[in-house]
N, C-alpha and C positions, 0 to 999 in steps of 0.2 A: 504494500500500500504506500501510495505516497502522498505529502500534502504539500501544498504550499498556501501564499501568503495575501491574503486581502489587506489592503490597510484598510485599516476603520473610516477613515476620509471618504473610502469608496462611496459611502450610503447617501451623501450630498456633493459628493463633487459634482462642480458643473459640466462637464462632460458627461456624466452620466445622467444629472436631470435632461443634458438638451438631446440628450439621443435617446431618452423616455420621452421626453416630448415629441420627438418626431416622429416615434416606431412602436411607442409603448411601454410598457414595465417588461416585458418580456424580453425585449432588446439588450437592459441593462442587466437581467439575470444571465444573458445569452453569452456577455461580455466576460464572467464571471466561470462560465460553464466550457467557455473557450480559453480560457486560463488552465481550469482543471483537467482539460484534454491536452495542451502542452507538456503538463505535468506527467499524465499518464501515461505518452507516448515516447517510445525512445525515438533519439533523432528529432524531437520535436520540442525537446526540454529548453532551449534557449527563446523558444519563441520563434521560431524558424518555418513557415511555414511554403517554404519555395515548392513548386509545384502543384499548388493546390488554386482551382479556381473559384469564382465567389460562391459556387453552389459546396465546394466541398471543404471551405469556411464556414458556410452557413449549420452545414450537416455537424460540423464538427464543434461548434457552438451549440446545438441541439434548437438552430433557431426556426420556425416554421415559418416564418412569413416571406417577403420577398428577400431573395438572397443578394440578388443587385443593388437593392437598395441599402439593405442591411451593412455590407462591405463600403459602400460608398459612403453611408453617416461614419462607420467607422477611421476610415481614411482623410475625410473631412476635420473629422474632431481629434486625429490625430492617437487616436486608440489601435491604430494599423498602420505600419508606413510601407513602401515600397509599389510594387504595382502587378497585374496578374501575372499570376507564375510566379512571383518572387515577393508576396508578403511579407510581413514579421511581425508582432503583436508589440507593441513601441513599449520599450522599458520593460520587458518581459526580463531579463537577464540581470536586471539592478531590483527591479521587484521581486524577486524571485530568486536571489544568489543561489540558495540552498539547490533548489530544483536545477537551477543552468548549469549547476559544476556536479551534478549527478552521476555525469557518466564518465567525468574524471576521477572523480571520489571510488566508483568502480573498480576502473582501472587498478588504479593503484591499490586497491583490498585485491585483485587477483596476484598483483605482485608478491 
């Protein structure tokens, strides 16, 4: 099992009211649930999401509304940077130290 790390800010930061406002409450949980799929995935622990396009962001958010749009608040506000095929979840690697050096910390216990 793995966990990582919400900050508490999360529940009012503005980013996530204005992407509730645009898409919904579910958008902001979506954002949350696409955190915990980085975590779970190996190869996806930094936040890394190259290769994936906005529907299999969306899936992987667990988000069911529009995936275009979804992707686009998210890139917009700054919650996803880069561009299709080549996302990354923004500050996934500094929120998240524990989870990004994961598969270093590995490593080095097979050592």
């Amino acid at each position: 099992m793995t966990d990582f790390r919400i900050a508490t800010s999360w529940r009012t930061h503005p980013k996530r009211v204005k992407l509730e406002r645009r898409l919904g409450r579910d958008a902001g949980l979506a954002v949350m649930d696409l955190g915990a799929w980085c975590a779970d995935n190996a190869g996806r622990t930094t936040g890394d999401l190259t290769g994936m396009d906005d529907e299999d962001v969306a899936i992987a958010a667990a988000y069911a509304g529009d995936a275009a749009a979804f992707v686009a608040s998210l890139l917009d506000l700054h919650l996803l940077d880069g561009s299709p095929a080549a996302y990354r979840v923004h500050g996934y690697e500094e929120a998240t130290p524990y989870v990004a050096a994961s598969a270093h910390r590995t490593n080095l216990a097979r050592r």
